[in-house]
FIVEX-96493 format. One record per residue: residue in one letter; x, y, z of N, C-alpha, C, CB in turn. Coordinates in steps of 0.02 Angstrom, whole numbers, plus 50000, padded with zeros to 5 digits. Glycine has a CB too. Example, Ala and Ser with C-alpha at 12.3 -4.5 7.8 and 13.67 -1.06 7.14 Angstrom:
a506604971650390506154977550390506604983550390505654977650452;s506424988850354506844994750357506455000250394507044997050286;
//
This chain:
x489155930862439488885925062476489325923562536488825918862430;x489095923462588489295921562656489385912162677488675925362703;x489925911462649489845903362643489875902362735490645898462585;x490085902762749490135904162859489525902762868490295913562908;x489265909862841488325911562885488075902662854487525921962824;x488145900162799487625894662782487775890262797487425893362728;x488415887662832488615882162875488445882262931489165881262880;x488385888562964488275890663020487305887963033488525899563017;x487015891262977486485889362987486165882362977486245893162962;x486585877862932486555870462942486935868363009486885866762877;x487255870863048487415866563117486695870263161488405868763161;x486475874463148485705874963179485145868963188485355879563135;x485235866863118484705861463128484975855663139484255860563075;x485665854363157485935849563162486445843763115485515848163179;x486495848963068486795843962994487365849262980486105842662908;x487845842662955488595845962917488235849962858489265838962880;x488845852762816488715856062760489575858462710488195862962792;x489525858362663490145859462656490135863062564490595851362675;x490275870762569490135875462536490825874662470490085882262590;x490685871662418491355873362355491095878362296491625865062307;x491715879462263491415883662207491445876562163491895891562176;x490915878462119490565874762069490745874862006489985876262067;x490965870461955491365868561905491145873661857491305861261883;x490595874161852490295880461794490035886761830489565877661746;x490365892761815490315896661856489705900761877490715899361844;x489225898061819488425901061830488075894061893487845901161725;x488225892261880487785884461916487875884261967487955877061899;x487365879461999487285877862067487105869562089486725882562090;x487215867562142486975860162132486985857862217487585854862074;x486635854662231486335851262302486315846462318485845851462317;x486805843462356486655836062359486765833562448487285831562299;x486415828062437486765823062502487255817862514486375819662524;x487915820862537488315815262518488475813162598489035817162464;x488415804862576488695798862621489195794862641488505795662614;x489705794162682489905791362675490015785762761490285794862634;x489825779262764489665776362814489115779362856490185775462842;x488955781562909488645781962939488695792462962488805775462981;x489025794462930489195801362904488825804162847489855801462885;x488245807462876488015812662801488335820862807486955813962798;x488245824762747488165829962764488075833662684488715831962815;x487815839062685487555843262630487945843262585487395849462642;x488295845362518488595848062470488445851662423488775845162451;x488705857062443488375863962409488915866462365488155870262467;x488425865362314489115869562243488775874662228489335865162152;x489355882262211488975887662191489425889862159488675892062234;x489125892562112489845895762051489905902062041489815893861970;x490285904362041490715911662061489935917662017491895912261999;x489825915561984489345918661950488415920662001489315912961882;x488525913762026487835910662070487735912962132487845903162083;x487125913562176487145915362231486925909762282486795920962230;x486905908962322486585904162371486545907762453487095896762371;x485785907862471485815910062516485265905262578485735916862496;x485385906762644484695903862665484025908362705484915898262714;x483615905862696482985911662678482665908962756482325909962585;x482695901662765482335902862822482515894762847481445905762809;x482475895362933482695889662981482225887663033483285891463016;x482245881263018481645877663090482205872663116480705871863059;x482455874063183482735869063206482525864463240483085870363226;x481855865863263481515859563271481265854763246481235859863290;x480915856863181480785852963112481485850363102480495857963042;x481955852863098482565848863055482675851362971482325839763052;x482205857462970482255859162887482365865962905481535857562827;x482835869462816482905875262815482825875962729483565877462855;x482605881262730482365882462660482995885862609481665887862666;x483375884862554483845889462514483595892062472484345887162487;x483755897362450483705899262398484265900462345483415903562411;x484355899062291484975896762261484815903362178484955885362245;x485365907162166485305911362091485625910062060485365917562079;x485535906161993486165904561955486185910161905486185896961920;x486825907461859487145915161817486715917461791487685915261760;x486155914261764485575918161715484955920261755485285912861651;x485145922061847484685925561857483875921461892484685928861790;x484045915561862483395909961887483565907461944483245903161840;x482955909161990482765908462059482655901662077482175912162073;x482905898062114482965890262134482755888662210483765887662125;x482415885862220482165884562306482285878262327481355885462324;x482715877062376482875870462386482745868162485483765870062352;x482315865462484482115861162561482635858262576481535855262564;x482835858662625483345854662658483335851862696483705856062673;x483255845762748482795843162802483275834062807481715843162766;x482895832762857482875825862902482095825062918483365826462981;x482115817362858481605814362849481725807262885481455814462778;x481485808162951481585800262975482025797662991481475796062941;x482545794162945483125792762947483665794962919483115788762940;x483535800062872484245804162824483925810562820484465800862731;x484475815162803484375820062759484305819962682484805823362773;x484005825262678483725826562606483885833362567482975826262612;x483835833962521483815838962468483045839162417484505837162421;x482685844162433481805842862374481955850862341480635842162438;x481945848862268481665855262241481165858762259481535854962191;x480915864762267480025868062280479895871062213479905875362351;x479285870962204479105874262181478955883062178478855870962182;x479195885762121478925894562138478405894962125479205900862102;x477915892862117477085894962088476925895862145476535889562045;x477045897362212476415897562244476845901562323475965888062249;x477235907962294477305909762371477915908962428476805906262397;x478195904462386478555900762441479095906662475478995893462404;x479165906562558479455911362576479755907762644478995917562578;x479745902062656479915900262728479765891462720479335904962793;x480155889862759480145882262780479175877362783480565882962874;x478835881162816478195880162817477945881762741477875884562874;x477875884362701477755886262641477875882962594477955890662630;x478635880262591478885875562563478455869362575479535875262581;x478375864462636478245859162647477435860062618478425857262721;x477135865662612476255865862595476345865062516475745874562620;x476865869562492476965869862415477195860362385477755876862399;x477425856762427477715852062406477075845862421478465851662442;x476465850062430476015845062426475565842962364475655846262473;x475095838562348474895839962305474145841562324475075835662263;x473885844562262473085848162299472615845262309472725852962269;x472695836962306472085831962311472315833762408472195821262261;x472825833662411473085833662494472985840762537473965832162497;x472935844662515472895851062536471995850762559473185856962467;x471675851162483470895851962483470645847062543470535849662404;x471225841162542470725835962613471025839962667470945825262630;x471385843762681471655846862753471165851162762472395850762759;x471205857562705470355861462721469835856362742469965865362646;x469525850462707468925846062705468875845662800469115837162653;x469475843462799469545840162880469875844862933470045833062881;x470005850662904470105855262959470585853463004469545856362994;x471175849862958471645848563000472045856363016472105842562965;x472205855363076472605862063125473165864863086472985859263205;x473535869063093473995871863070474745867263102473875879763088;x474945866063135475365863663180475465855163161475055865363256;x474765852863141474725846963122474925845663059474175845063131;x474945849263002474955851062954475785847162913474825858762968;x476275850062984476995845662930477025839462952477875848562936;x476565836562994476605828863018476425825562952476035826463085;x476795819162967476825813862915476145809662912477455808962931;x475775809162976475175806262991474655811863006475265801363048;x474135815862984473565816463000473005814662972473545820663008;x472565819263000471765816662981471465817062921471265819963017;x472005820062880471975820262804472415815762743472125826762795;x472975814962771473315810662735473935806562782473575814862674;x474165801562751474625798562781475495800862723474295789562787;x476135801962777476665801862700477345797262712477015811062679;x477375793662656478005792762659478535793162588477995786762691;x479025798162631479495799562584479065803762543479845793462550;x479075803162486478895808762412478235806862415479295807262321;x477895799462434477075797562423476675799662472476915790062419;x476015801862461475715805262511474805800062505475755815562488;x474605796962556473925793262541473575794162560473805788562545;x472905797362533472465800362564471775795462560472415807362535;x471325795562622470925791862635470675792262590470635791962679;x470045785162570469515785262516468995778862555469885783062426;x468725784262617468135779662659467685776762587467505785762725;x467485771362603466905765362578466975764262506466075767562590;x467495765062475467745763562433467915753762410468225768362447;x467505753262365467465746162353467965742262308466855745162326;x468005737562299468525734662269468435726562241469065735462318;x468435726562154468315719462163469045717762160467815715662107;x468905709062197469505706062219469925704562146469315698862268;x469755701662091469955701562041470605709662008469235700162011;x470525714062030470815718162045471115720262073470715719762047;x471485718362116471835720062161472515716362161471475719462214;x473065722262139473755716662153474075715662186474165716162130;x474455711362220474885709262267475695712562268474875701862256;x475895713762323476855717862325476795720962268477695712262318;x476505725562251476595731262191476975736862203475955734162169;x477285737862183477865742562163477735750962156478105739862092;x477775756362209477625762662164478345765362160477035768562198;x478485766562101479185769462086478975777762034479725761862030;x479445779562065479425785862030480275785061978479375793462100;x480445791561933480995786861876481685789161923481045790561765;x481925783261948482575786461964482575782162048482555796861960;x482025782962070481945778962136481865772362148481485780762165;x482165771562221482025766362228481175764062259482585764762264;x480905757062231480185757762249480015756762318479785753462212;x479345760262321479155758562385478685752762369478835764562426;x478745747062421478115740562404477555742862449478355731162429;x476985740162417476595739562460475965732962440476365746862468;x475755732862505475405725662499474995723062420474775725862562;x474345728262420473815728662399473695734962361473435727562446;x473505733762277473565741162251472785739362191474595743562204;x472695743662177472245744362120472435750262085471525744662139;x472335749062022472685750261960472285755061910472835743461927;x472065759361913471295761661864471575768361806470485766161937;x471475765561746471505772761691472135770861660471555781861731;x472475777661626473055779661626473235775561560473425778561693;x474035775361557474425769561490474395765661491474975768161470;x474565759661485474695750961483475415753261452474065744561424;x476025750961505476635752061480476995746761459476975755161521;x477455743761453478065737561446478425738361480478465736261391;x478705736461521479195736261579479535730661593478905737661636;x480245733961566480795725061597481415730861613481155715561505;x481755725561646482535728061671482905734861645483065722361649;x482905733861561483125738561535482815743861504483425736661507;x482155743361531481635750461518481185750261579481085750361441;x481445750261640480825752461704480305757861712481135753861761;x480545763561669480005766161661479395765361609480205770761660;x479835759461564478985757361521479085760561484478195758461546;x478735754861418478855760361343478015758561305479775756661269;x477895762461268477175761761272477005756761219476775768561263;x476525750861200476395746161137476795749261077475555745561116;x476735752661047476745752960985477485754160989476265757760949;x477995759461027478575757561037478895750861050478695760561074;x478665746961098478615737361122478765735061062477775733161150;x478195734761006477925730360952478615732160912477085732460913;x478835739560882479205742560859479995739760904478915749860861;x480175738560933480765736960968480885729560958480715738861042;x480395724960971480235719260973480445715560880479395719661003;x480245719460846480345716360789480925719960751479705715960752;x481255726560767481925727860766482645722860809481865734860792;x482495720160860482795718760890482415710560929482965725060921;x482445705760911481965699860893482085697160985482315693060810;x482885697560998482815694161063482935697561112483175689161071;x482635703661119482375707461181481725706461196482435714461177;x481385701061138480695698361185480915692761246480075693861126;x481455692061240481565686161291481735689561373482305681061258;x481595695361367481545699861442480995699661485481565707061431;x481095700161540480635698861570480005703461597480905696461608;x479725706361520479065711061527478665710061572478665711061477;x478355715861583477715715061623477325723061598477915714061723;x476815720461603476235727661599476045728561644475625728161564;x476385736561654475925741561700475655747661671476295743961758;x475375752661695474845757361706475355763661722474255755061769;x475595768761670475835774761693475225780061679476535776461657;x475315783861749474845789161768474235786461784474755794061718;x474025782861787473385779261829473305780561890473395772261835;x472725782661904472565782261986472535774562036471785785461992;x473055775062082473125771062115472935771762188473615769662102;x472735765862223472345763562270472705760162308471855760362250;x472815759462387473275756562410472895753562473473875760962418;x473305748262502472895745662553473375742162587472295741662533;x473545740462662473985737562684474695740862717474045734062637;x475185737662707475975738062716476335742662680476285731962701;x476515748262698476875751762639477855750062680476495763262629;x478105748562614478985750062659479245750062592479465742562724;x479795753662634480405756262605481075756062641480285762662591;x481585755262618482295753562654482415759862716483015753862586;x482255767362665482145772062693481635776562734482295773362666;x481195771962733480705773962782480365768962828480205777162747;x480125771762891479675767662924479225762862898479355771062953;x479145757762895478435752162875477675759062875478285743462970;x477145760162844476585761562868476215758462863476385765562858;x475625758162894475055753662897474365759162874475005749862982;x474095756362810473505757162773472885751962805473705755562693;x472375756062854472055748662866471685747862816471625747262928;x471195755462781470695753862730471205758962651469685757862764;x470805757362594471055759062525471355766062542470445759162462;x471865770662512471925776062495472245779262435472095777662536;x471965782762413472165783962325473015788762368471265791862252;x473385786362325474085790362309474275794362280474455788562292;x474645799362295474865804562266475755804862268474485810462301;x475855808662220476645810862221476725816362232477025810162167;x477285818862283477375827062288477495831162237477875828962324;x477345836562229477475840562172478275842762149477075846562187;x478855839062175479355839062186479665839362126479485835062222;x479465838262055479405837261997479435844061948478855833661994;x478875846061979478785853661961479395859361970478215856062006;x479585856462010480085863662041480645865661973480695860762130;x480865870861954481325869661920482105870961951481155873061868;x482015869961989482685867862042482695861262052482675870962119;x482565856462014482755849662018483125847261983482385846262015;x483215852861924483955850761872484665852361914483985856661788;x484845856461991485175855062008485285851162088485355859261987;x484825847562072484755841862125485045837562102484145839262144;x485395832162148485785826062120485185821362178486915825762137;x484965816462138484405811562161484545805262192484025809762109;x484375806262251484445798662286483775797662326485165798062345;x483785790462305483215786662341483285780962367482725785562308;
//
């Protein structure tokens, strides 16, 4: 491994980088570290592991890695400037991935793709955050849902989409449809389902005095309005659009991602 060549190719797109060997000598790990107004990459690779980079857009601001740890398993890691920071996204291997463009298509999900065919959005248009198919911010991606009705009784106010580990994005106006009915307080944000609740609740008598709330995991959600985030631009939803999450999840190069949101 040419630790030079991959610094070299992160001052391409414009970002530090800083190459160590890695505590376990099969492993690998990716992160963004901060400090004040100073980012730059951190790349651990262990004497065992390979890390290389496969492909560079310096105009995009992303370059694609490819990372081999000791047992041989193939890891794809996006590397980019989203807006206001850099990032680290696992990709997915199911589907090809061979280049920076590939990556960003693989990291969509296929309700988002099928509307780009639908709408014949361009090729070029394609890694924009805004087209005629979907709108993105950060990991959420919202795709139109013309004449789509809504009773008002339904519809909730500053609702929260959090994925586990992030921080949420608000947005104005959401509708809520399908999925779990979870429990959600401070010390379980991702929600634990009734019968766990009921089961916790009468093991442990004054953790009902938390401040629950029920929501909806895996439900299709509906958005309308103001979307923000600390880390991203405000967007503006004028009419409903169902939400999606990137497939960022999938990848199995996300066990050596270190996660910030």
């Amino acid at each position: 491994m040419d630790s030079d060549m991959i610094v070299r190719h992160f001052e391409r797109m414009g970002a530090r980088s800083v190459v160590t060997e890695h505590a376990t000598p099969s492993g690998l790990r990716a992160d963004v570290r901060r400090r004040g107004r100073t980012e730059w990459f951190d790349l651990q690779v262990g004497r065992q592991a390979e890390l290389r980079v496969v492909d560079v857009r310096p105009k995009l601001q992303h370059l694609l890695l490819l990372g081999i740890d000791g047992n041989g398993q193939k890891n794809k890691f996006l590397c980019g400037h989203d807006e206001r920071e850099w990032f680290v996204a696992g990709v997915p291997n199911d589907r090809g991935v061979s280049g920076v463009r590939t990556a960003l298509d693989a990291l969509k999900p296929l309700e988002v793709r099928q509307a780009e065919i639908r709408k014949r959005v361009r090729e070029k248009n394609r890694v924009r955050r805004r087209n005629e198919a979907s709108v993105r911010q950060g990991e959420w991606f919202f795709v139109p849902q013309p004449g789509l009705g809504a009773d008002p009784r339904m519809i909730l106010r500053h609702e929260p989409l959090r994925r586990t580990g992030g921080t949420p994005h608000m947005v104005d106006e959401a509708i809520r449809t399908g999925g779990e009915p979870v429990y959600v307080c401070r010390l379980w944000p991702n929600g634990l389902p009734l019968a766990r609740y009921r089961r916790l609740i009468e093991e442990r008598p004054r953790l009902k005095a938390e401040s629950w709330t029920v929501q909806r995991r895996n439900a299709a959600v509906f958005v309308r309005g103001n979307v923000r985030h600390p880390d991203h631009a405000t967007i503006r939803l004028q009419n409903w659009h169902l939400v999606m999450m990137n497939t960022e999840h999938k990848a199995p190069s996300m066990r050596h991602v270190a996660f910030i949101d």
